[in-house]
N, C-alpha and C positions, 0 to 999 in steps of 0.2 A: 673182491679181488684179494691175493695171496701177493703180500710186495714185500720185497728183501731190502731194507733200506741199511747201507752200508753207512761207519762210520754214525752209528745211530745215537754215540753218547756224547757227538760233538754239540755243539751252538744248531747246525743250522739242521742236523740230522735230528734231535731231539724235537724241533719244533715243526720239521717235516712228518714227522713219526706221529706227534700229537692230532694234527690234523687229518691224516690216512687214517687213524681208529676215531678220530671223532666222526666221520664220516661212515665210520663202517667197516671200512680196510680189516683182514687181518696183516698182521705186519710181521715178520721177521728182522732183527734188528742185530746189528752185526759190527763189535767193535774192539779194538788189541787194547784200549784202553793206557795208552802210554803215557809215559811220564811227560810229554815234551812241555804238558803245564799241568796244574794242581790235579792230581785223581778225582781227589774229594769233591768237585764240583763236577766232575762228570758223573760219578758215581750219583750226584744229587739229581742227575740231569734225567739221568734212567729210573732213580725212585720215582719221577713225576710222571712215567711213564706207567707204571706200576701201577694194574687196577683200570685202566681208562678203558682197556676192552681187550682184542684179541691180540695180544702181544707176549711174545719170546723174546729172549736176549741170551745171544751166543758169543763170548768170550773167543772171537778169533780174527786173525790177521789173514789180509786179504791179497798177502803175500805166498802165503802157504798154497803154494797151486792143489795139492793134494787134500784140504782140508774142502776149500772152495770146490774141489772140484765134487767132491762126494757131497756134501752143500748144497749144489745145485740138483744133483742127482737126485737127493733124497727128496728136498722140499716142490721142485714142480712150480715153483715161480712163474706171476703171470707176469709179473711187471718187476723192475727195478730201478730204483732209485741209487746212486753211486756219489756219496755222500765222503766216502775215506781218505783220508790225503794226507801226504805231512802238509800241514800250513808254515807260511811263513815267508817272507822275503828274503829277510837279515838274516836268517835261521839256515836256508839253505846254501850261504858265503862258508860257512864252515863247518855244517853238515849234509855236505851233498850226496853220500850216500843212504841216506833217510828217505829222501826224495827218489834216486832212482827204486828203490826196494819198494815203496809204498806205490808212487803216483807211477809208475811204469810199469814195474812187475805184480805190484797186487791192480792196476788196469789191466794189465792183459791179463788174469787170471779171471774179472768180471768176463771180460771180453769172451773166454770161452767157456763159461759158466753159462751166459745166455747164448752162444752160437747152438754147442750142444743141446740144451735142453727147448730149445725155442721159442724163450721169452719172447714177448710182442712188442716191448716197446723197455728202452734203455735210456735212463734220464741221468744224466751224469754233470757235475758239475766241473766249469775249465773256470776262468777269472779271467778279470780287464788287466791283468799282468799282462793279457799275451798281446795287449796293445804296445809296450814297450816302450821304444824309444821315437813310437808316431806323434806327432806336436798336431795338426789337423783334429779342429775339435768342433763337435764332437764326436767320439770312435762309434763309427758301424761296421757291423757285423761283413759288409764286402770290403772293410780297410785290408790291406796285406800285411798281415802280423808274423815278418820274417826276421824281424830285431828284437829278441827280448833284451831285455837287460839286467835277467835274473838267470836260475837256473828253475829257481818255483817255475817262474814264467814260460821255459821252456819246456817244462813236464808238461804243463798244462798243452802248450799247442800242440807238444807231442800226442796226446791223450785225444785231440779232436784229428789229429792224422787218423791215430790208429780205429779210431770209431770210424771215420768215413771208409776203412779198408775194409772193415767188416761189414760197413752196411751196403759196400759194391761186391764185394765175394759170395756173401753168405745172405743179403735181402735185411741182415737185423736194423727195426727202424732203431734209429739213434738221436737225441737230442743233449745236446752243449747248453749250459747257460754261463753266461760268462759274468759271476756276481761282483756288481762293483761297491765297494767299501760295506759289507754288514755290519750291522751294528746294533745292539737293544737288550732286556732283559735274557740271560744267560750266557752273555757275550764270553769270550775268550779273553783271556788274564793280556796276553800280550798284544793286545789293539789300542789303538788311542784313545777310545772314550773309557774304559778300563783302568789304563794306563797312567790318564791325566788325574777321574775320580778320585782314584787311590791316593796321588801323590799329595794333590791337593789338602786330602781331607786328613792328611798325616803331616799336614805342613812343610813337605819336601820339594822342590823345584820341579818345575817337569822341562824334557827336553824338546823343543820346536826346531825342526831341522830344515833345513833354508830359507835360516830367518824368517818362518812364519810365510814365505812366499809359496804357500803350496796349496793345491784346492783338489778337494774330494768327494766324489760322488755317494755320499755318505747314503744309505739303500738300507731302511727300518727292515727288522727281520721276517715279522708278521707278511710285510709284502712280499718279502723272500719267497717264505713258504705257501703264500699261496701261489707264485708264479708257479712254484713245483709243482703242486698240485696239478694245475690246470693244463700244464705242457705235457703231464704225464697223460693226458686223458683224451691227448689228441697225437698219435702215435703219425710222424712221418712220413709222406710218400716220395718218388721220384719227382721232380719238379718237371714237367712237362716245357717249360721254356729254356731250360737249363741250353745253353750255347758253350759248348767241348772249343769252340775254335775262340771264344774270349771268355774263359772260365771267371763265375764268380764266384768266391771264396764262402758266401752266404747260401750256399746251394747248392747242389746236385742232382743226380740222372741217378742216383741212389736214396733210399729211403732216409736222408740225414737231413738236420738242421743244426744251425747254432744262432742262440740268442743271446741279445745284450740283455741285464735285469740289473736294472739301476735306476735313481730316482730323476735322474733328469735335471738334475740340477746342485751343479758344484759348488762348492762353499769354499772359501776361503779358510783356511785353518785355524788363525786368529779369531774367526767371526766362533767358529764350534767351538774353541775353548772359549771364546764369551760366552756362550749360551750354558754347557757346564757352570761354569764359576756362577751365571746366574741361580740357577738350578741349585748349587751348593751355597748359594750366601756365601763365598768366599773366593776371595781373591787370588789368583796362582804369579807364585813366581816363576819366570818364564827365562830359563836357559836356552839362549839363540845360538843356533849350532848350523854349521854347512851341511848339505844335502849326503846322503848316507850311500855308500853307493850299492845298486840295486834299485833305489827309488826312482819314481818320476813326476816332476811338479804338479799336474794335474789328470785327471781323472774326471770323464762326461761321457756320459751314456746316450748314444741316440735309440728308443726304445720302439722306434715307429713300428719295425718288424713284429717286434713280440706283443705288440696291442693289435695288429692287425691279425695276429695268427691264432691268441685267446680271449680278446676283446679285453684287455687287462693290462697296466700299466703301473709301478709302485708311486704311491704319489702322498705318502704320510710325512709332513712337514715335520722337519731337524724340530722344533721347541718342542712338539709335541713325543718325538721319538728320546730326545733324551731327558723328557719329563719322566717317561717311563722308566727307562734305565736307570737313571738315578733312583728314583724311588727303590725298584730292585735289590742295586747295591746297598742302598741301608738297609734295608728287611734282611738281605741275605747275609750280607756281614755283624748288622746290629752296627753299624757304620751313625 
């Protein structure tokens, strides 16, 4: 297969990207490379890329309707993977125009990259952001997710609107996954297990924001990417039970889906920074702070749909996952 895996030099696009060539994939790999955290590590991200099989890297934003568009024309993509986003919660309180440019104008730019050229099948990822401000736990995929309480959060449900428009107008199948808390070797600078390592291991405070009362579907990467994989390889149909007169938000009478991919099991935040400090032999000081706003206390994934649809479920236990990350960060730092 010829797959266009967008945002390729992020966390979750580099380890999607690894697997599609280890398999065989040739891959196109597609990324603006922006400052919004360290270059240097994503640049490292695409060196590992480097060498493992049929892989290209094109230096471009997926904004650029005009670049995309000749992009798709040229290459003839069977599949796509839509990996590009601005990430961030806190990030988009005071830059919300990053997010509209990225997550809505460079989505609709995939969006008609594969209408025209007739990709099979569009894998695009949305987050458990778009749960919001729902308390009922844990979130499935037919909750009504019409509260965000971000504006990230809002791209994202925006972006599984505008997928289902395409996939009722034009037949493109389309699949959502909606990833709750990633985390693992080549993690992102500004997440919590990152966040906490570093401070710790510099002897600086880290901040716990309401008061430690918070719990997250914390979701290893490894299992990230293989959900990708394996949703990619099973491309969408119209749902034959699909009912117009009590519509469920998990479905349609058009070739889409949206899945939850998360571990299934919430942790208390205090308990995860136990498990780091074990992992580091050291102890954190712990600055108890009110809830930031954008966030929301807890995070739980019901995953029933997405084990029924690829026989696959992520189920790699927190010790084991940030045994690995850790290690990681010292090799990679010299930490």
């Amino acid at each position: 297969m010829k797959i266009l895996v967008t945002g390729v030099a992020g966390f979750i696009g580099m380890h999607v990207a690894l697997g599609l060539l280890r398999r065989g994939d040739r891959v196109v790999g597609i990324d603006n490379l922006n400052d919004y955290y360290e270059v240097s590590l994503k640049r490292a991200r695409l060196a590992r890329l480097t060498g493992q099989g049929d892989f290209r890297f094109l230096a471009m934003d997926i904004a650029d309707r005009a670049a995309m568009s000749a992009l798709f024309a040229a290459e003839g993509f069977e599949r796509v993977v839509h990996l590009a986003a601005q990430a961030g919660v806190r990030y988009s309180l005071t830059n919300p125009d990053a997010y509209v440019d990225s997550n809505l104008v460079g989505f609709a730019a995939v969006l008609e990259g594969c209408r025209r050229q007739g990709v099979e099948h569009l894998v695009y990822a949305s987050s458990s952001s778009v749960y919001g401000g729902n308390s009922r736990l844990p979130f499935t995929e037919s909750d009504n997710v019409d509260h965000p309480v971000s504006l990230y959060a809002a791209t994202k449900k925006a972006n599984e609107l505008m997928a289902h428009t395409y996939s009722h107008l034009y037949r493109l199948p389309t699949t959502g996954l909606r990833f709750f808390t990633v985390y693992g070797p080549w993690g992102r600078p500004d997440m919590a297990p990152f966040l906490f390592t570093r401070a710790i291991l510099e002897g600086r405070p880290i901040d716990v924001f309401n008061h430690g009362h918070v719990r997250r579907d914390f979701t290893f990467i490894d299992d990230i990417a293989e959900a990708v994989l394996r949703v990619g390889d099973r491309a969408p149909r119209g749902d034959p039970a699909y009912d117009a007169s009590a519509p469920d938000p998990a479905s349609s009478d058009a070739p889409y889906r949206v899945f939850n991919v998360g571990n299934r099991q919430p942790v208390p935040l205090l308990e995860f920074i136990d498990c780091i400090e074990r992992e580091l032999g050291r102890r954190a000081e712990k600055r108890l702070l009110p809830m930031q706003p954008g966030d929301v206390p807890a995070t739980f994934a019901d995953t029933a749909a997405l084990e029924k649809w690829i026989g696959f479920a992520p189920r790699t236990p927190l010790s084991e996952g940030i045994a690995r990350f850790v290690d990681w960060y010292r090799a990679y730092y010299r930490a």
